[in-house]
N, C-alpha and C positions, 0 to 999 in steps of 0.2 A: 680856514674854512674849506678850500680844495682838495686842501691834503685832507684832511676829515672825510671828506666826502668820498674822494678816491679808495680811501683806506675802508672804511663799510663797503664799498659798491666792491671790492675786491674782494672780503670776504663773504658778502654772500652771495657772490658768483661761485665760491671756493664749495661754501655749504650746497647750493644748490648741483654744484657738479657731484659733489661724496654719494649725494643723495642718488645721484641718477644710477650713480656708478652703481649703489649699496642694491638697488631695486633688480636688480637681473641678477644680480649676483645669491638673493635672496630667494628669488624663481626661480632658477638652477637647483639651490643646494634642496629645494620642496621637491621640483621634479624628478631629483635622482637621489634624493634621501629613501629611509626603508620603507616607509608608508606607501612609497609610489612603489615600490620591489612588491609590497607583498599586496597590492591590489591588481599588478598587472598577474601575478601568478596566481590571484583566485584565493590564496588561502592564507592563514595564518599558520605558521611551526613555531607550535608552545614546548618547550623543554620542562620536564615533569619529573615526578619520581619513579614512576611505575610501577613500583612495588610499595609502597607506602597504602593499605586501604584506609578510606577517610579523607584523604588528600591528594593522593594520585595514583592509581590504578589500573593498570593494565586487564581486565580479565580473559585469558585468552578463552577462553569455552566459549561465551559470548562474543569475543571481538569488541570489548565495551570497552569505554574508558569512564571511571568514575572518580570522583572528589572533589572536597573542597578548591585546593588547586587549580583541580583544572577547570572549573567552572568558572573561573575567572578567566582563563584562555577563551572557554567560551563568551565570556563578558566583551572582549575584545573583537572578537569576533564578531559577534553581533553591530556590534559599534561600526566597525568598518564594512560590512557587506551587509547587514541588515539579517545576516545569516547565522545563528550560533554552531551549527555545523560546520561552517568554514574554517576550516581547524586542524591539521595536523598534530597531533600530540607524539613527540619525542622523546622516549623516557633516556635520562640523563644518567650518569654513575654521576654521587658528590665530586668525586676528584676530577671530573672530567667536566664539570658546571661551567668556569671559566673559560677553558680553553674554546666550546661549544656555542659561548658567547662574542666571543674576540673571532673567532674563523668565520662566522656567519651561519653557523650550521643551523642556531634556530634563531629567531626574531625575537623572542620574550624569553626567559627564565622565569617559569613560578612553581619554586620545587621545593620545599621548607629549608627556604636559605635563609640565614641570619644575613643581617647586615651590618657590619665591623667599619670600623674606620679602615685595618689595611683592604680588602677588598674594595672598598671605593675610592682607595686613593692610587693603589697600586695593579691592580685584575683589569684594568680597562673595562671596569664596566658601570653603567649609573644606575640605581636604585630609586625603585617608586614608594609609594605609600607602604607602612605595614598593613598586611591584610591579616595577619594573628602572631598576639603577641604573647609569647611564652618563654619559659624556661627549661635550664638544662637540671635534670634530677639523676638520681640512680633507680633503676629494678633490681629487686632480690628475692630468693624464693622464701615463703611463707615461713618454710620449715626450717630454714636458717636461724632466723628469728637475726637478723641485721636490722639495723635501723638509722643509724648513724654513719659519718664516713670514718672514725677512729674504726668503726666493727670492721673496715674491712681491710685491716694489717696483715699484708704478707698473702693476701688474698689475689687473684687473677680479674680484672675489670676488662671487658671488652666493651669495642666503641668502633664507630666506622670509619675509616681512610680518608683523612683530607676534609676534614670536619672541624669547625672549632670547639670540636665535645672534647678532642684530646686535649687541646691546650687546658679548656675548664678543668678537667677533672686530675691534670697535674699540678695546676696554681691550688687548687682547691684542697687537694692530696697534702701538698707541701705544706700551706697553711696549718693544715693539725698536726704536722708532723709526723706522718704515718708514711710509712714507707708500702707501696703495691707492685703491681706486675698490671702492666697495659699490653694490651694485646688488640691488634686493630684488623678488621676485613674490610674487602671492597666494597660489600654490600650490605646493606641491614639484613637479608636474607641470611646472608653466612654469620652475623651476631646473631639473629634468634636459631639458627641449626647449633651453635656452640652454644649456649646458652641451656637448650633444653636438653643439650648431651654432658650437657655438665663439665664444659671445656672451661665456661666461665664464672665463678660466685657471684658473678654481677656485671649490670650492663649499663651504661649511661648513653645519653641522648638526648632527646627534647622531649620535655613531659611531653607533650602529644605524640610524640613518634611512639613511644613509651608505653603509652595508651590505647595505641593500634595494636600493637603488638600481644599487648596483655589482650585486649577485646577480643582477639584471633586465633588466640593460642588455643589446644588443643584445652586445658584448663584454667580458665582466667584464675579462678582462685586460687591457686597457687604460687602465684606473681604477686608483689606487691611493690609500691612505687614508694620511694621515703618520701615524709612529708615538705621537707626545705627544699629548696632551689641553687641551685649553685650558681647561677649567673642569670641575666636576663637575653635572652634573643629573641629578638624582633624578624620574624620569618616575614621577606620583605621582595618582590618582585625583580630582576635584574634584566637590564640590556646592555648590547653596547655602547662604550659611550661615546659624546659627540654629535647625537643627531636628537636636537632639542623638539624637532617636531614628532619623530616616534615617541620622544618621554613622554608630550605632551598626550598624545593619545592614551597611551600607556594609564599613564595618572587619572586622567578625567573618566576612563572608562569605571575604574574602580572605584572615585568619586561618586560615580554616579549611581555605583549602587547602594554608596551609604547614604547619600541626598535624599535617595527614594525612602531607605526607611525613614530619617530624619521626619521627610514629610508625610510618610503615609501612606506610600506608593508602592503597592506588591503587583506581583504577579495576576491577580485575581480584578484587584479594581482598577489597574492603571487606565483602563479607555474609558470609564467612570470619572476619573479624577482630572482626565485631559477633557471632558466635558462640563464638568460641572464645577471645578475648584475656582475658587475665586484668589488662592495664594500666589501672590507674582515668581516666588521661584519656581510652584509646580510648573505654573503656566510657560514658563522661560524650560522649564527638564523637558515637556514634553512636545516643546516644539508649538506649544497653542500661538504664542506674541514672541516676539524678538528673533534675532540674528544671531545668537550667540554660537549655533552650530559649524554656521559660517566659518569663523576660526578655525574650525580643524578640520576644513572639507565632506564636514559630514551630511546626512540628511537631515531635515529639522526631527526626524523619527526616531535619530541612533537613541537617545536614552530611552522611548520605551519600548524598542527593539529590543534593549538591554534585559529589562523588566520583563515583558510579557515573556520572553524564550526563557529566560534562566534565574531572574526573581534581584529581586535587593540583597542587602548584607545581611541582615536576617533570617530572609530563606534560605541561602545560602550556605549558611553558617548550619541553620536546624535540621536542613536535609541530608547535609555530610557526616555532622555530629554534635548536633542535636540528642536530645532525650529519645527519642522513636529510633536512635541507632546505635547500635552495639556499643559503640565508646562515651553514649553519654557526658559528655562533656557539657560544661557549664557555660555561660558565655563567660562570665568573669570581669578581665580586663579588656576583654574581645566584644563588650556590650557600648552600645554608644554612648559617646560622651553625656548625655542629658540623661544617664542611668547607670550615671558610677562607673563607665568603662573608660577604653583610652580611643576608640573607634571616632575619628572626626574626621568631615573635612572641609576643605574650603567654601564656599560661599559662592553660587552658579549665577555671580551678575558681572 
């Protein structure tokens, strides 16, 4: 019975020291993980496409940044400073995504990146929710009359540098057994300038990238996009990785703005719906009852700081590309799960 008793009293003096040991070691890695970097310096550095209009945009005339994209930069930002403007936007080159991630140069990545198994296993970096879920296609001019990838034997395809469009549109090539000519630039810019000088029969990418492009061009109708897909990519947020409390915020921010549409919650009624809603999750999003903001050092306000500055996934989605914008895009499989899409997310209890 001694030895019993000695032997518990030992170990959970054992547990009780891990414990002490784990609790500073925990507040340490909070106080000097990124969430504390990028509160002390005031802002967020979103990495972007820049040239992509629809999802991130540079325009220098105005000095603006616009898109889907980066509105989610914005999403974050609101979340942590209360501020949607607190926000640096960095526009990225594809090949330079990773590197820009691993060095520190920006805090987020949300630039229409797929998310692969090698990239998260091997790029050092962890990936958040998909925020649009799309495919890779080809464009071809009208007057070609291409349609298929057999039609384009022996032809020129361009695609952009360090992209997983090369790999697709080689597996995919090979697959029909049709032999091409790939040609790759640094920039989407340098594929749509080859493209309309006729350096290339055809260009592949991500159907929305695809889509900007055509929407922008000097003559949309003249472009046309094939109907198949040749793979699926999930354009998906990225960080570095390692630091489980920046994911956390990362995640929940963009959760947060599919929670709102889920229950209701826009831009327009959210101080309406923090007054009057009797649904315990509203009540828990906007901070009316519970603690839950607690967890990620937020205010009990970040989610409808979120909402009122820059809108749900909804908004979000219709103001970028939406029906009332040049590229018309559908929601599709971009619509929430309770309407056929693949848009969900966890549960705010």
């Amino acid at each position: 019975m001694r030895t019993h008793f000695v032997r518990s009293l030992t170990l959970l003096l054992s547990v009780l020291l891990i414990a002490a040991l784990a609790a500073p070691m925990l507040t340490h890695a909070q106080e000097t993980g990124l969430l504390a970097k990028v509160k002390a310096r005031g802002k967020l550095i979103c990495g972007i496409n820049g040239g992509l209009q629809g999802f991130g945009f540079v325009d220098t005339k105005t000095n603006s940044v616009g898109g889907f994209d980066a509105d989610f930069c914005r999403a974050i930002a609101a979340a942590i400073f209360g501020d949607a403007k607190a926000v640096d936007f960095k526009p990225v080159a594809a090949a330079d995504r990773f590197t820009a991630i691993q060095s520190g140069e920006i805090d987020v990545l949300i630039r229409n990146t797929t998310y692969t198994f090698d990239r998260d296993t091997k790029q050092g970096a962890d990936f958040g929710p998909t925020i649009f879920y799309d495919g890779q296609t080809v464009m071809v001019r009208v007057a070609d009359k291409l349609a298929k990838l057999e039609d384009l034997k022996d032809l020129t395809v361009c695609a952009i540098k360090g992209t997983t469009t090369e790999q697709n549109i080689s597996d995919a090539m090979a697959a029909v057994n049709t032999k091409f000519k790939l040609v790759t630039f640094d920039q989407g810019q340098q594929v749509v300038d080859a493209f309309s000088s006729n350096r290339c029969d055809a260009v592949t990418s991500d159907r929305s990238q695809l889509a900007s492009w055509k929407a922008t061009s000097k003559d949309p109708a003249a472009w046309t996009l094939f109907d198949n897909n040749l793979s699926k990519e999930p354009l998906t947020p990225a960080w570095k990785q390692g630091d489980a409390q920046w994911g956390d915020v990362v995640r929940w921010s963009i959760y947060a703005t599919i929670l709102a549409e889920e229950d209701g919650i826009n831009s327009k009624n959210v101080d309406e719906m923090a007054a009057k809603s009797t649904n315990p999750e509203v009540r828990r999003l906007l901070g009316v009852e519970g603690k839950l903001h607690e967890n990620l050092g937020f205010d009990k306000a970040w989610v409808a700081n979120i909402i009122k500055q820059v809108g749900n996934y909804g908004e979000i989605f219709e103001r970028n590309l939406g029906a009332d914008t040049p590229f018309k895009l559908s929601r599709g499989l971009n619509n929430l799960w309770t309407k056929g899409g693949l848009i969900y997310a966890p549960p705010y209890r």
